[in-house]
C-alpha positions, 0 to 999 in steps of 0.5 A: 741805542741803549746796550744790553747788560752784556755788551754794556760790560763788554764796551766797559772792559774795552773802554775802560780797562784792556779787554776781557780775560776768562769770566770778565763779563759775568763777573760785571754784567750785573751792573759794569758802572758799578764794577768800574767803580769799585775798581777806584775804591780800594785804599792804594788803587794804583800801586804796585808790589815793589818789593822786588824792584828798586827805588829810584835813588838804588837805580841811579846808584846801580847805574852809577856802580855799572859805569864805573865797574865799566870804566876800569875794565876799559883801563885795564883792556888798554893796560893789558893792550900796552903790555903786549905792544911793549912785548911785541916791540921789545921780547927780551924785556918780557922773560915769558917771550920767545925770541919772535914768538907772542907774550906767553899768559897774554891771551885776552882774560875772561873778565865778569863785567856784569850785566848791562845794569840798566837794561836789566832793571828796565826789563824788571820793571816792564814785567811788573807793568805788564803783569799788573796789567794783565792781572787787573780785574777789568783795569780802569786803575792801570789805564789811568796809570798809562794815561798820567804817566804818558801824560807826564812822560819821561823818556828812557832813550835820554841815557842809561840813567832814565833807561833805568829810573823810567819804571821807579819814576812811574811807581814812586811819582805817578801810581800814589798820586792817580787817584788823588789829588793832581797838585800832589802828583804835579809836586812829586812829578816835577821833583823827581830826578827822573823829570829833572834829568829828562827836561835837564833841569838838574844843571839849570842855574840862577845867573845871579845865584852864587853858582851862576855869579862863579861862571859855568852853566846858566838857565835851561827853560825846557822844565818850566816850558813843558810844566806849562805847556804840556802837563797844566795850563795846555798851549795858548793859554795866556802865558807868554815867553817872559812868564817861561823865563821867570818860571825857569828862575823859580826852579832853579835849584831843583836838583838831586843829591849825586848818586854817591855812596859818601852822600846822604840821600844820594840819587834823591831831589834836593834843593841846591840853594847855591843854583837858586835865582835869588829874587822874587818872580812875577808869573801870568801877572802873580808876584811869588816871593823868593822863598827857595823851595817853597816859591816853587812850590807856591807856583805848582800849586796856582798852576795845578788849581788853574781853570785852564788846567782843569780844562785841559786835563779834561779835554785829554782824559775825554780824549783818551777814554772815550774819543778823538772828538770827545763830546763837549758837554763831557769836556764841561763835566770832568773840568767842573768837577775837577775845579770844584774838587781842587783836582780830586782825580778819584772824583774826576773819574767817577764822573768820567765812568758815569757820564751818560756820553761816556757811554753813548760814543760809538766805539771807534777808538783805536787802541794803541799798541801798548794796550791792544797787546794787553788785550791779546795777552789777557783773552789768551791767558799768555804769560807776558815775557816782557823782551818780545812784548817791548820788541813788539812795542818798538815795532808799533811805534810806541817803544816803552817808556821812550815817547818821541817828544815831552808831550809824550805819544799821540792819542788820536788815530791818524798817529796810528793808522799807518801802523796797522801793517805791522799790527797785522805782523804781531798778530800773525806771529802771536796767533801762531804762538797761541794756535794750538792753545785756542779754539777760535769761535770760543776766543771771538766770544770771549774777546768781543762776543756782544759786540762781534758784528755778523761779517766779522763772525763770518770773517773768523768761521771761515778762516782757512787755518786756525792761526789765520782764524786768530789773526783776524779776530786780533784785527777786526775793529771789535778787538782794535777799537773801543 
């Protein structure tokens, strides 16, 4: 059944952005394909004010400056703990020490260790994600951000280093590159050191490269085997265990420089060509040349042009917009025209927004968490405090920057399902938050108005106090799904 304009604009905000703010169906009922598509047009759609925030060469430097800052307090506590053993054991060499008395001035000094450096710049850059996600006219650019950087995760849980690198890794591989084309994005994914140190890659060594012939570490697959399996060609497609391995040799050498303060371009990718397997590689039946960087590179681009590619990448973007059985017929479109475009990611999308069957699905996607507490952040008008917010996320079992495993959360139901309990907690606690702020009838038109069905109307008017009122609203299958 045809929508009308508004509930049109309201599955437009919900399907393809995080939900209304004040004003949103108005500003968009008029023609929402339209709206969602001028959304993807403004040159640098995608990035974000970074004036603030570090790159990922300052991260790792900062990160190294923490640790060894760190490292010499720990020196100078067993420093001070062996002077006082040395008192103790002996007061007369210690001219401040009575006889049986303690070391006089040994009381443990107050010393400015700093903060904890990559939290820090963690929490800086989950304000900046938030708050570009919260300021979005509908958000469809930051929904794609979400989805690629998902789609090529890292994981900030490997260390203090990725903890800090997760967010300039996000802006400086990811956001240029959404709405262009996706060997770009494959290229500037696979080079930086936040996937090179994630999938272990920096240490990976050709065993006849002048490196591996001196002894010490020898090939890791895990790079070449997710670039594979997970961020182009999809599982099953053809490759086999051979075609992983001499994939492996052809990254060998994709490093970065160390994050030194006597080192040019320190913390940035470089190609090492001492770790380099000096020889050329056949992969999926094709010969690439030993051409150092370059046979790499020649690789990423035949993978990125792919037609299981093109397919795969189709299968997910259908999945994660639209459903968790996305009709076929729109799996052909998206891996037609991102064929045919050379992976045109703008051009992609364009199709995604005004394919019929985007539009006929029934709206029964469940959010996930991440995007539900946007939403709930976006109708209230709620500054978005980025500690509780990621508390929260870690709660609903999708911390932050942190997916369980290389192909990154789960984007159908039953991943989620089970964790509606603890959804029912956050919304308890942030309609309380919010209570005294929000007349909830209101709040219900606001957030899904259109849509709203009569029991779920019914549902929140008879609610016995207004933050229970808000809570359901937060819950109910108009406000969860899409």
């Amino acid at each position: 059944m045809a929508l009308d304009s508004r509930s049109e604009a309201m599955l437009a905000l919900h399907r393809f952005g995080f939900g209304p703010r004040a004003g949103s169906i108005d500003r968009i009922a008029a023609d929402p394909r339209a709206a969602l598509l001028a959304e993807i047009e403004p040159a640098g759609a995608g990035a974000l004010d970074g004036a603030d925030l570090p790159s990922s060469a300052q991260a790792l430097q900062a990160v190294r400056d923490f640790r060894q800052m760190r490292k010499a307090a720990r020196q100078a506590d067993r420093g001070e703990a062996q002077a006082r053993q040395q008192a103790a054991r002996d007061p007369a060499s210690d001219p401040g020490t009575a006889a049986g008395g303690t070391v006089a001035g040994t009381e443990k000094p107050t010393r400015d260790r700093g903060s904890a450096i990559p939290q820090e710049i963690f929490f800086t850059e989950a304000r900046a994600r938030l708050d570009a996600a919260c300021a979005a006219q509908i958000g469809l650019t930051e929904r794609l951000v979400w989805f690629w950087s998902n789609h090529f995760c890292v994981s900030a849980a490997k260390g203090g280093v990725v903890l800090a690198l997760a967010g300039a890794y996000e802006r400086e591989a990811i956001r240029p590159h959404v709405l262009g084309r996706f060997a770009d994005m494959l290229l500037a994914v696979e080079t930086h050191p936040a996937m090179l140190l994630y999938l272990d890659n920096t240490r990976s060594i050709g065993p006849d490269s002048p490196a591996g012939r001196n002894g010490g570490k020898g090939l890791n697959e895990n790079l070449a085997r997710e670039i594979l399996e997970l961020h182009t060609l999809g599982v099953r497609t053809g490759y086999t265990q051979a075609d992983v391995t001499h994939f492996a040799n052809v990254i060998t050498g994709w490093t970065m420089t160390p994050p030194r303060p006597d080192q040019p371009h320190a913390g940035e990718f470089t190609f090492n060509p001492r770790m380099h397997e000096p020889a050329d590689q056949t992969v999926m039946g094709r010969v690439y040349a030993n051409d150092g960087f370059h046979q790499g590179r020649a690789l990423l681009l035949a993978l990125a042009r792919h037609p299981a590619t093109a397919r795969h990448i189709a299968t997910k973007l259908a999945r994660h917009f639209v459903a968790d059985d996305p009709p076929l017929s729109l799996i052909d479109k998206l891996a037609e025209r991102f064929h045919a475009t050379e992976g045109n990611l703008k051009e992609v999308t364009r199709t995604l927004v005004t394919a019929p069957e985007t539009w006929a699905a029934p709206a029964r996607k469940l959010k996930r968490a991440g995007e539900w507490i946007v939403a709930m952040l976006r109708v209230t008008g709620t500054d978005p405090d980025p500690r509780p917010l990621v508390q929260a996320q870690n709660l609903l079992g999708e911390p932050l920057w942190r997916p369980p495993a290389p192909n990154g959360f789960a984007d159908q139901e039953a991943a989620w399902i089970d964790g509606l309990a603890q959804r029912l907690d956050v919304a308890n606690q942030f309609a309380r938050r919010v209570a005294d702020k929000t007349e909830p009838m209101a709040l219900l038109d606001l957030a899904i108005g259109p849509l709203a069905s009569a029991d779920t109307r019914q549902t929140v008017s008879r609610a016995a106090t207004r933050p229970q009122a808000l809570a359901l609203l937060f819950m109910s299958p108009e406000f969860q799904r899409r």
